[in-house]
mmCIF file of the C-alpha atoms, coordinates in Angstrom:
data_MODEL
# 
_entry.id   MODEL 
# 
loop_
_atom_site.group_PDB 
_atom_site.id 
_atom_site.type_symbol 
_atom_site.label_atom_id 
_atom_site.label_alt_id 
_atom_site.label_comp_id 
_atom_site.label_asym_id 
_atom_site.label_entity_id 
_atom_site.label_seq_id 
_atom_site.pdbx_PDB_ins_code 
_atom_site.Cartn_x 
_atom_site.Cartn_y 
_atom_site.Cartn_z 
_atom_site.occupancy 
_atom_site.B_iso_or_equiv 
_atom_site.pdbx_formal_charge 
_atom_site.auth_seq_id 
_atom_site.auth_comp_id 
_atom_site.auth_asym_id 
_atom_site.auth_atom_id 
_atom_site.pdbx_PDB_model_num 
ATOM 1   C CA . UNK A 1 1   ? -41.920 103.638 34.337 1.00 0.00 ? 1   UNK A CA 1 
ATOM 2   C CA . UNK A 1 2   ? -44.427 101.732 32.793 1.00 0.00 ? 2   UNK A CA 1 
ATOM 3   C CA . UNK A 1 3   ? -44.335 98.019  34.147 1.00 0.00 ? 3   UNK A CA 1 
ATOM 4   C CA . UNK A 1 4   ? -47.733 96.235  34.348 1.00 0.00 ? 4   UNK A CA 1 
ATOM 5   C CA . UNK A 1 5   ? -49.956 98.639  32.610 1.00 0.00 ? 5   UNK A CA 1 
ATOM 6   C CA . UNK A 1 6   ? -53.177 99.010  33.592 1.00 0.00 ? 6   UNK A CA 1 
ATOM 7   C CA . UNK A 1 7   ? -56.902 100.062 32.779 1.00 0.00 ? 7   UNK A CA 1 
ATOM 8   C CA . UNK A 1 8   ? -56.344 101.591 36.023 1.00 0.00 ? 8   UNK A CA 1 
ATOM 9   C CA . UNK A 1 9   ? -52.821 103.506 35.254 1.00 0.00 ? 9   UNK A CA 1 
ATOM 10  C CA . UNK A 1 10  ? -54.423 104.516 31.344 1.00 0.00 ? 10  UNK A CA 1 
ATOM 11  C CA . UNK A 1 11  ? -57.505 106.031 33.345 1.00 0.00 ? 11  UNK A CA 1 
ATOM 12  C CA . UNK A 1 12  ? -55.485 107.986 36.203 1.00 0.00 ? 12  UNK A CA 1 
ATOM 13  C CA . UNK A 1 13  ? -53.393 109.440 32.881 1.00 0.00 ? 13  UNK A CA 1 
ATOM 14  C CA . UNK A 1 14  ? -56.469 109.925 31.320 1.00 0.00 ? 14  UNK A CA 1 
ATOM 15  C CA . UNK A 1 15  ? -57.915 112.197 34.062 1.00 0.00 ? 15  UNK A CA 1 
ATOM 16  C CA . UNK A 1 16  ? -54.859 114.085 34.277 1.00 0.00 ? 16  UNK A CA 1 
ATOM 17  C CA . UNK A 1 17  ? -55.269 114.920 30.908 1.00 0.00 ? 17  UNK A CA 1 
ATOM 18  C CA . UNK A 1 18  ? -58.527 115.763 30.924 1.00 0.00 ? 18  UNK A CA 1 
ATOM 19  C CA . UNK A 1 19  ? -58.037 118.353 34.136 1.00 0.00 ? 19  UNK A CA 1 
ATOM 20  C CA . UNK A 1 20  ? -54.983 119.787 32.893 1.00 0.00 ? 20  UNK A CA 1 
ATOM 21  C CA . UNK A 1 21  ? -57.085 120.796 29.184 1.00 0.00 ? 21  UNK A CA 1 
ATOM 22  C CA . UNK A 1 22  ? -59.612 121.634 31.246 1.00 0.00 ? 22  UNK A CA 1 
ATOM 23  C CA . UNK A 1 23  ? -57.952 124.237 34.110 1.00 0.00 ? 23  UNK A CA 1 
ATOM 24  C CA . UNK A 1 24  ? -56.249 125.834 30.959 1.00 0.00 ? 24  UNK A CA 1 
ATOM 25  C CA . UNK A 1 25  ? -58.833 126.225 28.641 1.00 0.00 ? 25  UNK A CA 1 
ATOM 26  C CA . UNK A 1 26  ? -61.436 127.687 31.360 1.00 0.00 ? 26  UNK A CA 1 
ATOM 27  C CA . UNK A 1 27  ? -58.625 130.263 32.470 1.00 0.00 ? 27  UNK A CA 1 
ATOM 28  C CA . UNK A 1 28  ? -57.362 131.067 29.085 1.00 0.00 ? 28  UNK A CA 1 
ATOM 29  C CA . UNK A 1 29  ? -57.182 134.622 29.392 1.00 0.00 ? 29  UNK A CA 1 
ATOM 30  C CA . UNK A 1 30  ? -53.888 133.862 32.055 1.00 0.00 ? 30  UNK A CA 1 
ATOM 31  C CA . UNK A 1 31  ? -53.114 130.534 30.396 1.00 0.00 ? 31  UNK A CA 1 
ATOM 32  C CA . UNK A 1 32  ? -52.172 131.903 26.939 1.00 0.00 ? 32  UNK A CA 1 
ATOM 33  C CA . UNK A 1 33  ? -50.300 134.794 25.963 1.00 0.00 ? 33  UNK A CA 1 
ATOM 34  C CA . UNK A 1 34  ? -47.340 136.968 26.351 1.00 0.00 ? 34  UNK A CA 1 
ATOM 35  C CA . UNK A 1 35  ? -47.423 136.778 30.065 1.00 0.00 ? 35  UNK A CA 1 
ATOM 36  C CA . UNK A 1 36  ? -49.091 133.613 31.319 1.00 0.00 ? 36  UNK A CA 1 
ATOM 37  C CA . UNK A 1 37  ? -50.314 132.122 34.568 1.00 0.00 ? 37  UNK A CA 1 
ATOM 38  C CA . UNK A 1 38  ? -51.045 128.605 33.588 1.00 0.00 ? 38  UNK A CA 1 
ATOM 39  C CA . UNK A 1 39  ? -52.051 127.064 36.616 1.00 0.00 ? 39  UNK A CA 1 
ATOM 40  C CA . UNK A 1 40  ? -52.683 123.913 35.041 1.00 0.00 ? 40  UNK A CA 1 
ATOM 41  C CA . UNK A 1 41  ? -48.690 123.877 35.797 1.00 0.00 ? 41  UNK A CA 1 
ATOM 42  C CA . UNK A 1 42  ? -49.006 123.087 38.931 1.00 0.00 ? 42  UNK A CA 1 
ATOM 43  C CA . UNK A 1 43  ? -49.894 119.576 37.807 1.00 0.00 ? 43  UNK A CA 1 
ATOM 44  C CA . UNK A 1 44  ? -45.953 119.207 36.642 1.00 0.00 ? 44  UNK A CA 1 
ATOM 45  C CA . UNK A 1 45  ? -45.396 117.627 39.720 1.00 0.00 ? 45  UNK A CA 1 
ATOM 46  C CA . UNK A 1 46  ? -47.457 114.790 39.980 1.00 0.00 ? 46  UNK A CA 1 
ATOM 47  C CA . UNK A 1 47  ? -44.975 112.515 37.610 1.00 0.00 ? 47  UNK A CA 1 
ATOM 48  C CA . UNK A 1 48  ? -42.797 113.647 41.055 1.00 0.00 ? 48  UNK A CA 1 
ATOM 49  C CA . UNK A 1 49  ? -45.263 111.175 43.166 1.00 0.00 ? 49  UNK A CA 1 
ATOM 50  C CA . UNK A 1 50  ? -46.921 109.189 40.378 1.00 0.00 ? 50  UNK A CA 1 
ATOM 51  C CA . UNK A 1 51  ? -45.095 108.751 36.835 1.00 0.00 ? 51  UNK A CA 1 
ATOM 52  C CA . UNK A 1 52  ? -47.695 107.182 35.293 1.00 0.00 ? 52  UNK A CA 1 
ATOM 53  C CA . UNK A 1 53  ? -49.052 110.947 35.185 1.00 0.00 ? 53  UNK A CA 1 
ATOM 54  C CA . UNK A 1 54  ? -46.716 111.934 32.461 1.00 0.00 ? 54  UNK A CA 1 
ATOM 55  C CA . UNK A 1 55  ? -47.743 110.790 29.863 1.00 0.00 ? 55  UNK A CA 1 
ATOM 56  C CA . UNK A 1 56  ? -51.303 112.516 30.782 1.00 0.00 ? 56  UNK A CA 1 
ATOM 57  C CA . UNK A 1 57  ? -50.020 116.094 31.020 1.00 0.00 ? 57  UNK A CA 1 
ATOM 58  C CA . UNK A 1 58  ? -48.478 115.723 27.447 1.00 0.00 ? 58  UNK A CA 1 
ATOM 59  C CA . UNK A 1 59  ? -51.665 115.310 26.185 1.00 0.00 ? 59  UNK A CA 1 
ATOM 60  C CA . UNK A 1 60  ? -53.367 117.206 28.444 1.00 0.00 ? 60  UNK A CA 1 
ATOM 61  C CA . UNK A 1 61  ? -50.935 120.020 27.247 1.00 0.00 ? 61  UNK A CA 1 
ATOM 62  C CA . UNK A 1 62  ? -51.636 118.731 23.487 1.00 0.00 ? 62  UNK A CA 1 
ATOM 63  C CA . UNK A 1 63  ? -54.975 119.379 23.774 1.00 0.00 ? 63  UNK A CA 1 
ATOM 64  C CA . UNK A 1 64  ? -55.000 122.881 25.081 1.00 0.00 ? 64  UNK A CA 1 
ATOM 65  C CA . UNK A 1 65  ? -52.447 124.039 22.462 1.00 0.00 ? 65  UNK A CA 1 
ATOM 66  C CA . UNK A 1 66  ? -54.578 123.378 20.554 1.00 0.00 ? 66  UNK A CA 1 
ATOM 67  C CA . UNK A 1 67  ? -56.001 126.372 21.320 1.00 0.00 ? 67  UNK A CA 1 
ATOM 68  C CA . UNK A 1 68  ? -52.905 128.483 21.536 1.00 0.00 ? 68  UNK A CA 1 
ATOM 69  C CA . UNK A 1 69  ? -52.389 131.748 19.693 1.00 0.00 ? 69  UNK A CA 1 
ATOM 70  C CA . UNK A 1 70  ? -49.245 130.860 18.798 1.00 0.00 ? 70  UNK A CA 1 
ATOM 71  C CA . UNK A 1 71  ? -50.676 127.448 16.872 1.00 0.00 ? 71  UNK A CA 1 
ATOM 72  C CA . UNK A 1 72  ? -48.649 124.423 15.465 1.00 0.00 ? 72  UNK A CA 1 
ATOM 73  C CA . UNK A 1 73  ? -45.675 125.637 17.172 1.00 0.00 ? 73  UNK A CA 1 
ATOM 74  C CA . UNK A 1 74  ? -46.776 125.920 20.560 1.00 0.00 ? 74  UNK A CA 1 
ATOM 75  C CA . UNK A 1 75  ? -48.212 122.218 20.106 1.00 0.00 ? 75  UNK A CA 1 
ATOM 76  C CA . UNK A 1 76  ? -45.253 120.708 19.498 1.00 0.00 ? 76  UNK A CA 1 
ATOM 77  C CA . UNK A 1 77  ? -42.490 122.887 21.370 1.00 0.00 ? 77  UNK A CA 1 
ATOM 78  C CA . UNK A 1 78  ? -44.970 123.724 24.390 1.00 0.00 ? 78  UNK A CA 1 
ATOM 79  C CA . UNK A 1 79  ? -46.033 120.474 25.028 1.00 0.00 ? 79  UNK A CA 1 
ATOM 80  C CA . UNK A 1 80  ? -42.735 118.783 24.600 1.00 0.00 ? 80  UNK A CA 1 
ATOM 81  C CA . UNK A 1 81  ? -41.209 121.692 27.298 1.00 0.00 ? 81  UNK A CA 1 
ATOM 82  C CA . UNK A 1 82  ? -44.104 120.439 29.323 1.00 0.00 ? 82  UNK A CA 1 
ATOM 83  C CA . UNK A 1 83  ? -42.745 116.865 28.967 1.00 0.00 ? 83  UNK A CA 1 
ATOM 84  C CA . UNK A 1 84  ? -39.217 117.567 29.570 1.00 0.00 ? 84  UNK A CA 1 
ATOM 85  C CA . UNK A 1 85  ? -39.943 119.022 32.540 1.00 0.00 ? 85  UNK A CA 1 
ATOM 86  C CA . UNK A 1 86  ? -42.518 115.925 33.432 1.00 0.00 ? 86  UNK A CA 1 
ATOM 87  C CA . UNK A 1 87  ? -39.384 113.669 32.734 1.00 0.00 ? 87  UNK A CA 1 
ATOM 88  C CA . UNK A 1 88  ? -36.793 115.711 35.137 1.00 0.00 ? 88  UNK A CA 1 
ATOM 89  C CA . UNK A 1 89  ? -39.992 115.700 37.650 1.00 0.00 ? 89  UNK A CA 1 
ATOM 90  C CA . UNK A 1 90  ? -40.263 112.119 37.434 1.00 0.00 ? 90  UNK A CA 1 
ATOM 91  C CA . UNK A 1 91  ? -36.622 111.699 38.110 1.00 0.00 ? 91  UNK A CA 1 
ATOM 92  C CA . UNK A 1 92  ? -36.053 113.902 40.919 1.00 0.00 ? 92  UNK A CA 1 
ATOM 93  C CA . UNK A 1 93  ? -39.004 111.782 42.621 1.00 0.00 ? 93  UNK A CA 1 
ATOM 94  C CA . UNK A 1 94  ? -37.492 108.780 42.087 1.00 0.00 ? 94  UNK A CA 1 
ATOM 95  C CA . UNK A 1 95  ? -34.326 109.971 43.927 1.00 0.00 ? 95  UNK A CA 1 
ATOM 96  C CA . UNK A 1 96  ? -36.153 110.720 47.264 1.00 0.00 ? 96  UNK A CA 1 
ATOM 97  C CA . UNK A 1 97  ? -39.868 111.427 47.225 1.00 0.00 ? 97  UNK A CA 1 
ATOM 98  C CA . UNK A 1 98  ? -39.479 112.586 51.727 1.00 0.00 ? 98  UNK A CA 1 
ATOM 99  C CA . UNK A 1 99  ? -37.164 115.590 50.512 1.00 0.00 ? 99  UNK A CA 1 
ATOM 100 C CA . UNK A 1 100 ? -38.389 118.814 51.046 1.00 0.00 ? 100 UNK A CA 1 
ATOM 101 C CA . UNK A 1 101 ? -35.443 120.160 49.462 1.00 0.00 ? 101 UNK A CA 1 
ATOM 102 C CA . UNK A 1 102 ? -36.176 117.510 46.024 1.00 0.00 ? 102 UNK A CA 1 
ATOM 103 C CA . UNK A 1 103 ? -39.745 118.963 45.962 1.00 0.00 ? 103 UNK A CA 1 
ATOM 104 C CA . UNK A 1 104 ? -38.391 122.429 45.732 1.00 0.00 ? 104 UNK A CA 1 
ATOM 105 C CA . UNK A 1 105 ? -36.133 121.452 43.111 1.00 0.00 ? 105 UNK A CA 1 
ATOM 106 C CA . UNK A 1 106 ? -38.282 118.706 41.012 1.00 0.00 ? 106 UNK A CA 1 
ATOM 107 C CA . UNK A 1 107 ? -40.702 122.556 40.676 1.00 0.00 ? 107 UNK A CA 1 
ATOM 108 C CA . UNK A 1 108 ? -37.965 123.557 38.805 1.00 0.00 ? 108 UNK A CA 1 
ATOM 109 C CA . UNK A 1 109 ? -37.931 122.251 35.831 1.00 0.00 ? 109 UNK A CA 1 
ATOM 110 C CA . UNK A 1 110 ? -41.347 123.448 34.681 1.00 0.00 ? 110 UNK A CA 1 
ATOM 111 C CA . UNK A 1 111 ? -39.641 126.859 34.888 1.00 0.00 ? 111 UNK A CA 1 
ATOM 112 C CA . UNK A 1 112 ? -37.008 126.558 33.085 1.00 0.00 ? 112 UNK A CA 1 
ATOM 113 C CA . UNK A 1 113 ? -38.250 124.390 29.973 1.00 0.00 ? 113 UNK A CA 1 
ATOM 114 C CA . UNK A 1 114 ? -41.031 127.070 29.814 1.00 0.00 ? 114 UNK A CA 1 
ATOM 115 C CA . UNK A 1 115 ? -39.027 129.909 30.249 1.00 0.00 ? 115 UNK A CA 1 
ATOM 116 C CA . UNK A 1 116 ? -36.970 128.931 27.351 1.00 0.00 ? 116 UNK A CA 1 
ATOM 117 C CA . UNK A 1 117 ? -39.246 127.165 25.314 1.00 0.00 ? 117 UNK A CA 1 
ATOM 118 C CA . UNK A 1 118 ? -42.175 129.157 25.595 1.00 0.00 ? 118 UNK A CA 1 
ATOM 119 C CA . UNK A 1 119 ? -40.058 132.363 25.499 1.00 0.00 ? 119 UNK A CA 1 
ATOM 120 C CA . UNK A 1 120 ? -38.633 131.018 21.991 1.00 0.00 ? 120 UNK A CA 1 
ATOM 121 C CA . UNK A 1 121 ? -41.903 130.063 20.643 1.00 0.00 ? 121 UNK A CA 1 
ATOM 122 C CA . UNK A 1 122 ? -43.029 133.644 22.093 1.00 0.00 ? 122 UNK A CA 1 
ATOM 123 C CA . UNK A 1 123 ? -40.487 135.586 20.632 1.00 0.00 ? 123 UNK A CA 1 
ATOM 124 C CA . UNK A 1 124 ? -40.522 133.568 16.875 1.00 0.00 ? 124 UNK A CA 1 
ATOM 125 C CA . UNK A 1 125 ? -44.275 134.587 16.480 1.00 0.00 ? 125 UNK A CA 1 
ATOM 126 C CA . UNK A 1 126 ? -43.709 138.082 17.324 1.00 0.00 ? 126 UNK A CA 1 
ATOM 127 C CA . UNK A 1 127 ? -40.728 138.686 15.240 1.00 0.00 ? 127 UNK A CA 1 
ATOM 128 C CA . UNK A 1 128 ? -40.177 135.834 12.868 1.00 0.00 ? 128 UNK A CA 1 
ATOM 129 C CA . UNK A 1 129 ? -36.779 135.311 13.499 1.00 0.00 ? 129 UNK A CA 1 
ATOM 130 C CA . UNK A 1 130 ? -34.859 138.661 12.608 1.00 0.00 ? 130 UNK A CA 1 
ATOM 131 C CA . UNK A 1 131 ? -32.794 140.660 14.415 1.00 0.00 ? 131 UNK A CA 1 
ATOM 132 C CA . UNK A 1 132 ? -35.272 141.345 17.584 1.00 0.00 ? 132 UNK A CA 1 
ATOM 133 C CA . UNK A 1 133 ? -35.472 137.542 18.108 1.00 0.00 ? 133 UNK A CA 1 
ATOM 134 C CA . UNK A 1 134 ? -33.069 137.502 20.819 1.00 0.00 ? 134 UNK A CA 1 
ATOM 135 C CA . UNK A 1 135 ? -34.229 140.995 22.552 1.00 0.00 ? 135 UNK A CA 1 
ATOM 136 C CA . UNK A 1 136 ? -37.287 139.655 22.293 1.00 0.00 ? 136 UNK A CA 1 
ATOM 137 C CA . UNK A 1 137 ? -36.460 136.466 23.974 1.00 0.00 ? 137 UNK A CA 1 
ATOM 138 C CA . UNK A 1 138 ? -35.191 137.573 26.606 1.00 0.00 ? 138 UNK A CA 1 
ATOM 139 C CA . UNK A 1 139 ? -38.278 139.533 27.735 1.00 0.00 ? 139 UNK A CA 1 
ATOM 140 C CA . UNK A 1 140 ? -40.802 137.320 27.119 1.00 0.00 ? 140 UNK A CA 1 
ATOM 141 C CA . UNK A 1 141 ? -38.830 134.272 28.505 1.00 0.00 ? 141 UNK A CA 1 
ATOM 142 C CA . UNK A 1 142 ? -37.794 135.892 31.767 1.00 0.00 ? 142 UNK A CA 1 
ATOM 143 C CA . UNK A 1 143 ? -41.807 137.001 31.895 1.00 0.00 ? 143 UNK A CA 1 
ATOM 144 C CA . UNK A 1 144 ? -42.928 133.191 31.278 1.00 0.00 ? 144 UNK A CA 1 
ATOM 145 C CA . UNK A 1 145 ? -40.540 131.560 33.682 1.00 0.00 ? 145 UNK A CA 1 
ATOM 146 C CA . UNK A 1 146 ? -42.138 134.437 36.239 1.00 0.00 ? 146 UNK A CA 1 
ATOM 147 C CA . UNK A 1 147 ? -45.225 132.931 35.307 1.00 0.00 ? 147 UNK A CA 1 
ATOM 148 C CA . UNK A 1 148 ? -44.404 129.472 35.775 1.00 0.00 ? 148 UNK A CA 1 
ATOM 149 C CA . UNK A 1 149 ? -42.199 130.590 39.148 1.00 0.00 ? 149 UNK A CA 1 
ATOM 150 C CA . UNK A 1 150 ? -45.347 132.148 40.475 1.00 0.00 ? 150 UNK A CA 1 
ATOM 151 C CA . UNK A 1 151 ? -47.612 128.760 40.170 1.00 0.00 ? 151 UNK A CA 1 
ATOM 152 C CA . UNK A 1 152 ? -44.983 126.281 40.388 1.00 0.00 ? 152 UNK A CA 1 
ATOM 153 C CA . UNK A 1 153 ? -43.373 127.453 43.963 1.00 0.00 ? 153 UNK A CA 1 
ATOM 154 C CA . UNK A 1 154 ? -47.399 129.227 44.994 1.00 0.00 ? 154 UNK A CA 1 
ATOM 155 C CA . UNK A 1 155 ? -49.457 126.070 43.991 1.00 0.00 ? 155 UNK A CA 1 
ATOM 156 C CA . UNK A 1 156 ? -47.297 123.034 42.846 1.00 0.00 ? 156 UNK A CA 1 
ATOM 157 C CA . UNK A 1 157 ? -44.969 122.919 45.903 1.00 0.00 ? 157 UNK A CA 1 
ATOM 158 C CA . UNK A 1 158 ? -47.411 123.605 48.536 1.00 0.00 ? 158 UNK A CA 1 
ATOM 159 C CA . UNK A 1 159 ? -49.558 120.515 46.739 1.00 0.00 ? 159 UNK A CA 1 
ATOM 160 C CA . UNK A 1 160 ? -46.249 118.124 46.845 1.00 0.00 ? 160 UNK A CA 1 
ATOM 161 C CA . UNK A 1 161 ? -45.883 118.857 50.636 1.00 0.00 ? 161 UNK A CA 1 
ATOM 162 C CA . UNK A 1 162 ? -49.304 118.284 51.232 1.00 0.00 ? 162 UNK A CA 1 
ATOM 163 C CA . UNK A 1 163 ? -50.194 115.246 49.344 1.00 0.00 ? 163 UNK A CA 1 
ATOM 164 C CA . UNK A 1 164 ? -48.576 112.903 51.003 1.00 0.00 ? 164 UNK A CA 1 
ATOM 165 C CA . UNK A 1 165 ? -50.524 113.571 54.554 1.00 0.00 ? 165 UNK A CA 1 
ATOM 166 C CA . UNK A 1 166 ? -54.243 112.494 52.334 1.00 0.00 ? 166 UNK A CA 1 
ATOM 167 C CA . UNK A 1 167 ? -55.572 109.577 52.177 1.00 0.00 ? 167 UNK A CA 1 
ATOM 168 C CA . UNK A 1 168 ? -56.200 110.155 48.551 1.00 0.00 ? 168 UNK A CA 1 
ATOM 169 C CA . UNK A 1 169 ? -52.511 109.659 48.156 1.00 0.00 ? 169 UNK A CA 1 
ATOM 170 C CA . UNK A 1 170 ? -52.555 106.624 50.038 1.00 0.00 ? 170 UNK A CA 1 
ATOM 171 C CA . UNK A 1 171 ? -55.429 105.091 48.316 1.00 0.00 ? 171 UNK A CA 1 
ATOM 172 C CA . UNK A 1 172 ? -53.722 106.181 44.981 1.00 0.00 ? 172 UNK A CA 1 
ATOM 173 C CA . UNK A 1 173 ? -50.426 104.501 45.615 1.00 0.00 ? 173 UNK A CA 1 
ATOM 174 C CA . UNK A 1 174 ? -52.123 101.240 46.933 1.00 0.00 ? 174 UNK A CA 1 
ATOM 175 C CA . UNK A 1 175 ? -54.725 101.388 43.284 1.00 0.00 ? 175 UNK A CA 1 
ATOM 176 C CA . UNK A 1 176 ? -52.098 101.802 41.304 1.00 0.00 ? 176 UNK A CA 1 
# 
């Protein structure tokens, strides 16, 4: 995933990071909460193109859990959904990266790490594990995968069909 690092590689990561804290942070108000649009989401697919991206949304996700309402445990379990997701992304890219039909499915993931994750993480804060967990999970999972449905298949698959056709893309692939 990783072979012949570079300054290069570390700084594409780097700004990855950096826009994905960024896009949630300045959208908050639909980034966080029971019912969230983060469209910083949308950036799930670039391990799909570019893997050396990954490791950049995990922080970039790190950084604006940081934030979070839900604290240390949306740090950890939100940005590891966020990786998981990368991961499957990554995979599904490496299959085919032509396929229409693997770009619908590498936006996938995303929704249902989050939806689970993020539902669980939802639903703990709200009822501290008794007997409304699972009630509770349900809701706000099914209401976070909408979320991530809405940007991933809206934002994150019209960007994978798209680019490929820029010469950014080109000049990325040939850079790194």
């Amino acid at each position: 995933m990783f072979n012949k690092l570079s300054i290069r590689k570390i700084a594409f990561a780097g700004i990855v990071a950096a826009i994905y804290a960024a896009l949630t942070l300045a959208l908050a108000p639909i980034s966080y909460g029971n019912v969230q649009f983060r469209i910083a989401e949308a950036l799930t697919i670039l391990p799909f193109f570019f893997p050396v991206t990954l490791p950049g949304l995990f922080i970039g996700c790190i950084i604006a859990n940081l934030f979070s309402p839900y604290g240390i445990l949306d740090v950890v379990a939100g940005s590891t959904a966020s990786l998981l997701a990368g991961l499957c992304t990554m995979y599904l890219g490496k299959i085919n990266r032509e396929s229409i039909v693997l770009k619908a499915l590498a936006c996938f993931p995303p929704v249902i790490f989050n939806a689970i994750i993020i539902g669980a993480v939802i639903a703990f804060t709200i009822t501290s594990g008794d007997a409304q967990f699972w009630s509770t999970f349900l809701v706000f999972g099914l209401w976070v995968g909408f979320g991530q449905l809405v940007v991933l298949y809206c934002l994150g698959l019209p960007m994978m069909i798209y680019l490929p056709k820029t010469q950014l893309y080109k000049m990325l692939l040939e850079k790194l």
